[in-house]
C-alpha positions as CSV (number, residue, x, y, z in Angstrom):
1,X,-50.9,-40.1,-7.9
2,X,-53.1,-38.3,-9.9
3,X,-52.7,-34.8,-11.6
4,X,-55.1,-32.6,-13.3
5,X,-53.6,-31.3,-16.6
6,X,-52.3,-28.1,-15.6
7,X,-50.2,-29.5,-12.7
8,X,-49.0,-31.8,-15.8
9,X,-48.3,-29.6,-17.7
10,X,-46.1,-27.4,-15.3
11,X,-44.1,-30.4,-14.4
12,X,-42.9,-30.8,-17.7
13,X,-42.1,-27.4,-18.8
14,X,-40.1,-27.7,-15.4
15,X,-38.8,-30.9,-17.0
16,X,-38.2,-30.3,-20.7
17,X,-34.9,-28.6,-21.6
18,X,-35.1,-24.9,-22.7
19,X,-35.2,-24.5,-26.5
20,X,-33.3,-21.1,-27.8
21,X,-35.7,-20.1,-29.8
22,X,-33.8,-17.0,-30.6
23,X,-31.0,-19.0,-31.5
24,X,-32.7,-21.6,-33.7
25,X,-34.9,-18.5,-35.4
26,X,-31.4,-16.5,-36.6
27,X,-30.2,-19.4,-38.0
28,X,-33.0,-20.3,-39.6
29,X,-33.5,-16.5,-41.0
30,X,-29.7,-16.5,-41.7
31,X,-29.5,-20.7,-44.0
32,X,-32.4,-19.5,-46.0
33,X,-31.3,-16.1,-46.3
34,X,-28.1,-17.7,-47.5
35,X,-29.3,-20.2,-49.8
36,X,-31.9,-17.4,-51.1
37,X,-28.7,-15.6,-51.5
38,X,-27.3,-18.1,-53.7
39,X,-29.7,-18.4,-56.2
40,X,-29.5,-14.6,-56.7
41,X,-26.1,-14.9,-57.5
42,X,-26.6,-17.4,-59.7
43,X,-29.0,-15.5,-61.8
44,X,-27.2,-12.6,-61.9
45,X,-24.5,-15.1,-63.6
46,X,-26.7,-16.4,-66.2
47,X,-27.8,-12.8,-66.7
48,X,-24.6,-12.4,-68.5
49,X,-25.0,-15.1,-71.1
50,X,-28.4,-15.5,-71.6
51,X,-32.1,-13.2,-71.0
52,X,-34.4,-13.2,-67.7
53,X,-36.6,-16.0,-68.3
54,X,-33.2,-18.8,-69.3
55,X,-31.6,-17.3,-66.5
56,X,-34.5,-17.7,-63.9
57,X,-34.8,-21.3,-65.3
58,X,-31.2,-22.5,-64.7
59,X,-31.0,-20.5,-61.6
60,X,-33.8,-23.1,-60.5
61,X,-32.1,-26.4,-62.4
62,X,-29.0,-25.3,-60.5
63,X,-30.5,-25.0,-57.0
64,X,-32.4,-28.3,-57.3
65,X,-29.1,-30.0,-58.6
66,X,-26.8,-28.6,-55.7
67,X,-29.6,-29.6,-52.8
68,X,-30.0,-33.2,-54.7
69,X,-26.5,-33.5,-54.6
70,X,-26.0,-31.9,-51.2
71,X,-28.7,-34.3,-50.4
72,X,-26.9,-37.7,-52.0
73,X,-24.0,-36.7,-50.0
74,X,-25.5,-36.1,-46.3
75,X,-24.9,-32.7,-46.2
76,X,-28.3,-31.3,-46.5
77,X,-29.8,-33.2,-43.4
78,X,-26.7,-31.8,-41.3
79,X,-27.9,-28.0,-42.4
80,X,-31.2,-29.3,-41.4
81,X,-30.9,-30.5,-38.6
82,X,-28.6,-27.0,-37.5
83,X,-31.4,-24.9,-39.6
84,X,-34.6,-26.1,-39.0
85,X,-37.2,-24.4,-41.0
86,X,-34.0,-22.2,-43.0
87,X,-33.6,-25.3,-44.7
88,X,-37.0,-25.5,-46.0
89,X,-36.6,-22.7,-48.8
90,X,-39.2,-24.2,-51.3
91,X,-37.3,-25.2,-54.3
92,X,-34.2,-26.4,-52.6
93,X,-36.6,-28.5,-49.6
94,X,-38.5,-29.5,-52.5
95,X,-35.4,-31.3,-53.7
96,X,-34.5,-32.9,-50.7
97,X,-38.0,-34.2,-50.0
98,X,-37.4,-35.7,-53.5
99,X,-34.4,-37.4,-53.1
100,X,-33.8,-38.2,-49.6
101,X,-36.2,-41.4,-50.0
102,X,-34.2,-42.5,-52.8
103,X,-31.3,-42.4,-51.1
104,X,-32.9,-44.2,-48.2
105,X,-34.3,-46.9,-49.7
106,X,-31.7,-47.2,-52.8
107,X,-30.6,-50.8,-50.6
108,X,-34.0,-52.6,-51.8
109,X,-33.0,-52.1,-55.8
110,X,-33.6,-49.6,-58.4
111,X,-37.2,-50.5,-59.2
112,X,-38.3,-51.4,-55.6
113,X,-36.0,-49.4,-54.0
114,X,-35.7,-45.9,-55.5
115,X,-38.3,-46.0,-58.4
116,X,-41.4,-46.8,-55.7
117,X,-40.0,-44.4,-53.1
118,X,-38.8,-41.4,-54.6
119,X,-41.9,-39.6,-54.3
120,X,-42.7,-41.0,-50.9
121,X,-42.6,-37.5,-49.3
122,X,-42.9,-34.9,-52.7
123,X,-46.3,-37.3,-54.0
124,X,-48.5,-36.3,-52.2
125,X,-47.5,-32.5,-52.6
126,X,-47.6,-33.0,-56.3
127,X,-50.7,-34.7,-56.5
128,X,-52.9,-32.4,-53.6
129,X,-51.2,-29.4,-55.4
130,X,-52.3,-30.0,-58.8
131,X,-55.8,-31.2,-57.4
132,X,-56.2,-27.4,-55.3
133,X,-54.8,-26.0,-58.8
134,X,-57.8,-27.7,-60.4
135,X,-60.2,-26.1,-58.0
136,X,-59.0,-23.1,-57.7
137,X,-58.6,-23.0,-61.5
138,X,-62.3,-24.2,-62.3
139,X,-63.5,-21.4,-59.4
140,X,-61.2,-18.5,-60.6
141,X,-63.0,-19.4,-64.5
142,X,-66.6,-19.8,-62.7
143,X,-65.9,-16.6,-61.0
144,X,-65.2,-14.9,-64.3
145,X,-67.0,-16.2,-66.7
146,X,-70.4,-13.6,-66.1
C-alpha cells in the first residue's frame, strides 16, 4: 500500500498522542519564572552586604553552583524533563550543559572520563560564541571606524 504524504501525514496525527501544549507552556513560563525568581532574590540579598556589580556577580556564582549541584544530584533532569524549555534559563542551562557530561562519563576516570567530556555539550557554544563575538566585533569596529 502506498500513500502520498498528506494521507501520511493524517494517519499519524490520528496516531500520535495529543501533546498539551498549554500544559507544557505554563510550566515552562512558571520553572523559569521561578528560577528567574530566585536569582532576584538572591541579589537583593547580596545587596545588603555588598554594591550592584558584587551582588550581580555572586547572584550568577550562586545560580551556576545550585544547578551544578542540582545537576550532580539528578534533580535538574527531573525539572527538565517536567519543564521543557523552563529549564533552559541561560545561566542555570548553561550549567547543566556543563556538568551533565561529567557526570555521565565520570565511570571512564577523571582524565578520560570527565576532563575530555565536560565540555561535550557547552564546547561548541563556547567556541562558535566567541568566534560570532569576533565577527561581530571586527564588523561593529569596521562599521565605525569612518
Amino acid at each position: 500500500m502506498k500513500l502520498d504524504p498528506k494521507q501520511y501525514n493524517k494517519m499519524v496525527r490520528r496516531a500520535a498522542p495529543r501533546s498539551p501544549v498549554l500544559k507544557d507552556c505554563l510550566w515552562a513560563f512558571f520553572v523559569g519564572g521561578t528560577i528567574c525568581l530566585l536569582g532576584e532574590g538572591l541579589r537583593n540579598l547580596y545587596l545588603i552586604w555588598y554594591d550592584q556589580e558584587l551582588a550581580g556577580t555572586l547572584t550568577s556564582i550562586s545560580l551556576i553552583f545550585l544547578a551544578a549541584v542540582c545537576t550532580m544530584l539528578g534533580w535538574y533532569q527531573k525539572l527538565g524533563a517536567k519543564a521543557g524549555a523552563g529549564s533552559l534559563v541561560p545561566i542555570t542551562g548553561f550549567a547543566n550543559s556543563v556538568v551533565s557530561p561529567a557526570v555521565e562519563f565520570k565511570a571512564e576516570g577523571w582524565v578520560t572520563g570527565v576532563g575530555a567530556r565536560i565540555f561535550a555539550i557547552a564546547g561548541p557554544v563556547i567556541a562558535f560564541g566567541t568566534l560570532a563575538s569576533w565577527v561581530w566585533g571586527f564588523l561593529y569596529w569596521a562599521m565605525n571606524k569612518g
